[in-house]
C-alpha positions, 0 to 999 in steps of 0.5 A: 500500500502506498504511503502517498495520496494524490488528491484534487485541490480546487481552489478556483477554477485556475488553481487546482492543483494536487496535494499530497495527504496519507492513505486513510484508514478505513473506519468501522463500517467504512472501505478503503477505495482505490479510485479508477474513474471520476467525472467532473459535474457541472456542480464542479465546475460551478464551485471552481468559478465561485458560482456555486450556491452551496459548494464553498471554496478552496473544496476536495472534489470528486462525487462521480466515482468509480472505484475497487475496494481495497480494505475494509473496516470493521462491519463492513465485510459485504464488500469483499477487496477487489469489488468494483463499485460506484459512490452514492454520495449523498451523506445523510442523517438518518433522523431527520422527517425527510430521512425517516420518510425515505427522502434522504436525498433532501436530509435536514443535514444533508451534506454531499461527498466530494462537495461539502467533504473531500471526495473520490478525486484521488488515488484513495479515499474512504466511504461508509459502507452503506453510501456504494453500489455494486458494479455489474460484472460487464459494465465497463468503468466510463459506462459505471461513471455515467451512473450518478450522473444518470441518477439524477434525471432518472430521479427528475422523470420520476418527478414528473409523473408517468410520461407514456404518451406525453410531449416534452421538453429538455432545455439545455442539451449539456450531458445532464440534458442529454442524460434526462432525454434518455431518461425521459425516452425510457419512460415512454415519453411521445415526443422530445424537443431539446433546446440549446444554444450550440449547434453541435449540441442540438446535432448530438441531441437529435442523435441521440433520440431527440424529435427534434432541437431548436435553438434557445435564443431563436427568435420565438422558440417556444412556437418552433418547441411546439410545431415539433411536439404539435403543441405545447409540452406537458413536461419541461425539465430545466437543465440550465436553471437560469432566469432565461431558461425559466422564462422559455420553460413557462412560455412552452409548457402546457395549461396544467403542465409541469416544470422540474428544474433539474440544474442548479440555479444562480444564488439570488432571486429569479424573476418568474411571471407568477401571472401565467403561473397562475392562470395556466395551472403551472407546477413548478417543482425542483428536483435534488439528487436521488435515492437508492433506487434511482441510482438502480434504475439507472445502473439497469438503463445503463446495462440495457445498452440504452445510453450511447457512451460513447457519445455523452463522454467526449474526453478524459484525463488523468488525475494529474492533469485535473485542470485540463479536465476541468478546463474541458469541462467549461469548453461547450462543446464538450459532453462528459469529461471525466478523469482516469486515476487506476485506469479503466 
């Protein structure tokens, strides 16, 4: 076992650098995990710009991880050493009413691996047992780092209700986006519109099962939205979460429609027409994370063979080179960039 620990410092978007910090040790009910793979999230690079409503800077990121198990603590013999798995980083209390409902994901106390704890985006670090899943055996590791990131939309579709038949609307075609019209497909949505700014994004949207894309700042593009679901949509998940998106989402949704806002929001207020809100019956719903069994759902959509890889992941880099990384990350033309640490 090696004395040394590399791990991700950011401390702004143009400094990050690695430092070097012991192996842990695993706790009781905790394991020792050697990371492979790491996503960066576009929470990561928000916080690496300052933007980040609840990520404080200098932060120790890393909550998309795939790792192997290389020692367990005491009680936490379920996972044997040499077991793949992937983090379910959301660190919950346990007691709260939301906890106790089953709602860990919005926990009173909620704090997040790899955001407000340093993270998986380093040669090791250490999980309670109870926060990773396995990774079935023939899923590669880029495939098992789409999980958690697939969790979340899964959870945002489930949100929405049954969508079998239903029209909708993706706005933002970023991989969050791109991972929700997967979703939403798999639920049986009719038809699907997704809306972007960059051209190369709606072309990769439209690949993969779009009815259509149109561009955001068009000069009326609810009316293009609706033309292509032949009218407006009963469902709009908002993956951008900024004042312009929620303003398009409100214009295309549907009377007695549904909005998720699926990205995370600019601290601050944000100017919505309440009137139309009022009048048209709008349900405006925000949507954190996911539990346990979106992250299953996900891990099943994934070993269906229905997400396209290989499309969605555009570039990775190793653990040394996590600024490039995150670099990549802010590059539009970009999907999901993710980072090598053992190597796939």
């Amino acid at each position: 076992m090696p004395q040394a620990n590399r791990r991700v410092l950011v401390r702004s978007i143009d400094d990050i650098s690695l430092e070097e910090v012991p192996v842990p040790q695993p706790g009781d009910n905790e394991l020792l995990v050697r990371s492979r793979v790491v996503g960066v999230c576009g929470s990561d690079t928000h916080a690496a710009l300052g933007h980040h409503p609840f990520i404080d800077l200098p932060y120790r990121p890393g909550h998309e991880v795939v790792g192997t198990v290389v020692a367990v603590g005491a009680g936490a013999g379920e996972f044997a050493p040499g077991t793949r798995v992937i983090v379910e980083p959301n660190l919950y209390c346990g007691r709260c009413a939301q906890c106790r409902s089953g709602r860990y994901n919005i926990c009173q106390e909620l704090k997040v691996f790899g955001c407000q704890t340093p993270g998986g985006m380093a040669d090791f670090f250490t999980i309670p047992t109870g926060r990773v899943h396995r990774v079935p055996e023939g899923m590669s590791d880029l495939e098992a780092a789409l999980v958690e990131p697939l969790a979340t939309p899964v959870h945002a579709v489930a949100k929405a209700g049954d969508l079998t038949g239903r029209t909708v609307a993706v706005l933002g075609a970023g991989p969050i986006g791109l991972l929700a019209l997967a979703a939403a497909r798999h639920a049986g949505a009719a038809k699907i519109v997704v809306t972007d700014l960059l051209e190369s994004k709606r072309e990769r949207a439209v690949r993969l099962g779009a009815d259509g894309a149109v561009r955001a700042d068009a000069a009326r593009p609810a009316d293009e939205v609706r033309g292509i679901l032949d009218g407006p949509a009963d469902v709009v998940f908002d993956c951008v979460a900024r004042e312009q998106s929620m303003a398009q989402a409100i214009d295309l949704v549907a009377k007695g429609g549904r909005i998720i806002v699926v990205g995370v929001g600019a601290p601050g207020p944000t100017p919505i027409r309440l009137d139309l809100v009022q009048d048209r019956e709008i349900r405006i719903e925000g949507t954190l994370m996911y539990t346990a069994d979106d992250y299953r759902s996900a891990v099943d959509l994934i070993a269906s063979g229905a997400i396209a890889t290989d499309a969605i992941v555009t570039a990775t880099y190793p653990l040394e080179d996590a600024g490039k990384a995150f670099a990549a990350s802010l590059d539009p033309e970009h999907g999901k960039v993710l980072i090598t640490v053992a190597g796939p």
